[in-house]
C-alpha positions in Angstrom: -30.3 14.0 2.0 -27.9 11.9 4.2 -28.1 12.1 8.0 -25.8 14.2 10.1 -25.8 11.5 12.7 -26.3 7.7 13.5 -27.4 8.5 17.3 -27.5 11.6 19.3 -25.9 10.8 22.7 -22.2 10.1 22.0 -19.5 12.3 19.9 -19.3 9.9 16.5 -16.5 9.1 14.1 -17.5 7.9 10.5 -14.8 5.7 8.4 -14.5 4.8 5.2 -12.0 3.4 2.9 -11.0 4.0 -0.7 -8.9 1.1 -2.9 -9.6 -2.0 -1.5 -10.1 -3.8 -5.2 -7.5 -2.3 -7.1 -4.3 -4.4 -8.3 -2.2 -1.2 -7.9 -1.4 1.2 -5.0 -2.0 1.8 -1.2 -5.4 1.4 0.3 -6.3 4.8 1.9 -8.9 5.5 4.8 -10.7 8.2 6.8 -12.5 9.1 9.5 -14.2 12.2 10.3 -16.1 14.0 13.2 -19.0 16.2 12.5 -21.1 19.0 14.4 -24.5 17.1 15.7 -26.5 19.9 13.5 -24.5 19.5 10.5 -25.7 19.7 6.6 -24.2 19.4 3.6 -27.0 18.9 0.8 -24.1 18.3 -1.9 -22.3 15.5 0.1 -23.0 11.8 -0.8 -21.1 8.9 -1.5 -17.8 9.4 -3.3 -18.6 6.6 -6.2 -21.9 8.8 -7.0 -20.3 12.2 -7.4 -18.0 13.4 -9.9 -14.3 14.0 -9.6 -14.5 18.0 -9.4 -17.2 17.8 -7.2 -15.4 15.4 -5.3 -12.5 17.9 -4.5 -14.5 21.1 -3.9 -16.8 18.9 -1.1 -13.1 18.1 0.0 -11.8 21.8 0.5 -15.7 22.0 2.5 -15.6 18.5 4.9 -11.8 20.2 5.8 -13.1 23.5 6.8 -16.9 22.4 8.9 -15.6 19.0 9.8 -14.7 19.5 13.9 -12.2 16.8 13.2 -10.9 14.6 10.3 -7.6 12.3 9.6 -6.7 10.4 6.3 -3.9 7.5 6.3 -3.2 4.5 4.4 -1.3 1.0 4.0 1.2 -0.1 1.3 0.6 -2.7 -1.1 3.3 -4.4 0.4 1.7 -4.9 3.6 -1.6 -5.8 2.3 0.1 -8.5 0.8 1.5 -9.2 4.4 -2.1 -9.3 6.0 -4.2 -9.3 3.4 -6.6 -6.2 1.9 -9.4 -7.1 4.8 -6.8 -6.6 7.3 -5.1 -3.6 5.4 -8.5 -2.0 5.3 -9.6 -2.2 9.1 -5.8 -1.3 10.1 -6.0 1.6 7.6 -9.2 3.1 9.6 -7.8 2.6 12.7 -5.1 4.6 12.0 -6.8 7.4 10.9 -9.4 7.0 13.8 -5.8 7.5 16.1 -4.7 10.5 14.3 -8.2 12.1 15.3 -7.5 15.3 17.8 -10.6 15.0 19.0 -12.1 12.5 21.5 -15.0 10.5 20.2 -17.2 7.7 21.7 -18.8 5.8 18.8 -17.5 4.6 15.6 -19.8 4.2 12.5 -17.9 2.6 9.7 -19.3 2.1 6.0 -19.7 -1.9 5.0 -20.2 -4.8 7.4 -17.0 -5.8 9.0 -14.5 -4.1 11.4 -12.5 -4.6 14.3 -12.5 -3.7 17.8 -11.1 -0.2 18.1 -9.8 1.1 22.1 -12.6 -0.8 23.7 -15.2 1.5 21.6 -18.5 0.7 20.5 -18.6 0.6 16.7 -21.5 0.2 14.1 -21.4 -1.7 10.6 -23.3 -0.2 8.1 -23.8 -1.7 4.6 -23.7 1.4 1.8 -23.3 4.0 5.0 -21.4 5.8 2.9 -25.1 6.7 1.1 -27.0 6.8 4.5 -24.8 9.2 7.0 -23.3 12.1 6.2 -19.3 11.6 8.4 -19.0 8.5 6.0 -19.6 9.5 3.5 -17.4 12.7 3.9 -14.9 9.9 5.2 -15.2 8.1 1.8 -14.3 11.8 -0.2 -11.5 12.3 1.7 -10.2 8.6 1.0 -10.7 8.7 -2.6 -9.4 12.1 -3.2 -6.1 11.5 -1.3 -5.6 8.2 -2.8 -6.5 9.5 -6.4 -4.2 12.3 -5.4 -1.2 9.5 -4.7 -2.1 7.2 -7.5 -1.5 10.3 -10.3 1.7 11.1 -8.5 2.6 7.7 -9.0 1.8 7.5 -12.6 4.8 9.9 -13.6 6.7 7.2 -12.5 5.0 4.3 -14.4 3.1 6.0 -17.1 2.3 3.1 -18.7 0.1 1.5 -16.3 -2.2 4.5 -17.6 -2.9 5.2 -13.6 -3.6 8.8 -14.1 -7.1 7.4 -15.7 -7.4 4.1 -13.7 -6.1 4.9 -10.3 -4.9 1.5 -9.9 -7.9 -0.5 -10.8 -8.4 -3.2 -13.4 -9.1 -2.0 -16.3 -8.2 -3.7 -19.9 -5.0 -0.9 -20.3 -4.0 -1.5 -17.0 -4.1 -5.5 -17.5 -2.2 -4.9 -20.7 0.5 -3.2 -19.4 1.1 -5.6 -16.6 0.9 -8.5 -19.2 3.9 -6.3 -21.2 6.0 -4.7 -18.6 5.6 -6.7 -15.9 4.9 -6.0 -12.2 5.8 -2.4 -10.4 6.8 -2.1 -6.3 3.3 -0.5 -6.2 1.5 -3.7 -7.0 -0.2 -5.6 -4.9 1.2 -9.3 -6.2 -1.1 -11.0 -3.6 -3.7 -9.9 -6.1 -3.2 -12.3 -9.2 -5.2 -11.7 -12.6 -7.6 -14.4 -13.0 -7.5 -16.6 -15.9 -10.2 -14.7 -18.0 -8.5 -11.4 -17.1 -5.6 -12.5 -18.9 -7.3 -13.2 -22.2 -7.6 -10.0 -23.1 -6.2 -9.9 -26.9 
């Protein structure tokens, strides 16, 4: 079971993102705030749970969470400052959209950036450890997931309703055939092994 908290003494905000390697879409972020004696025996990673579990531990972290925000950055402006960048600035948005006052930050991976003078904490696969990032990483996924099949009525043939924006050998195809969309990310280029793909 993951832990409700990193430390005890200070009010704690977990982040996560969702979308940083895809080719296709915004990359989304969250950040949550938990009670200290919080337990959710279902709640885990977002890459390790299925997509209808997924939204039902949504509809829960939404209800129990004492705080939570989701927001996200374009394609086009992670072609401005890179996904790295768009990542970090995607969590700190969400962190300022918070209406609730927190003194610690714990954010899933192993870089970030100085947030309002805050003391943060990296940690690598925190999204399996402690239970605010991982709720952090549900909320990012779903959301996005939930933009990224919007978007697909739009361009049906990038097949995004299946791949949400990632990689995969229809998505490459399609690009190949029809080209790029707004929604791509065009600092991302295929590599030269993606291409041959016929």
């Amino acid at each position: 079971m993951l832990l409700p908290y990193f430390q005890n003494e200070l009010i704690e905000a977990g982040c996560d993102e969702a979308g940083r390697g895809c080719l296709a879409g915004p990359v989304f972020a969250a950040a949550v705030i938990f009670p200290k004696d919080y337990t959710n025996k279902t709640l885990n990673d977002s890459k390790q749970i299925a997509e209808k579990m997924r939204y039902a531990l949504r509809e829960s972290i939404e209800k129990d969470a004492i705080a939570f925000a989701v927001a996200q950055i374009s394609a086009e402006e992670i072609d401005r400052i890179n996904i790295l960048n768009a990542s970090i600035k995607a969590m700190h948005l969400s962190l300022d959209q918070l209406n609730k006052k927190f003194q610690l930050i714990i954010v899933d991976g192993n870089k970030f950036k100085p947030y309002k003078n805050l003391p943060y904490q990296t940690i690598v696969k925190g999204d399996g450890k402690y239970l605010s990032i991982a709720a952090a990483s549900i909320l990012a996924k779903t959301y996005r997931d939930d933009f990224m099949t919007a978007a697909h009525n739009n361009y049906p043939q990038y097949d995004w309703l299946n791949n949400k924006g990632y990689g995969t050998l229809k998505h490459r195809q399609a690009m190949i055939a029809h080209g790029t969309t707004p929604l791509h990310r065009k600092s991302f280029h295929l590599k030269e092994q993606q291409l041959k793909i016929f």
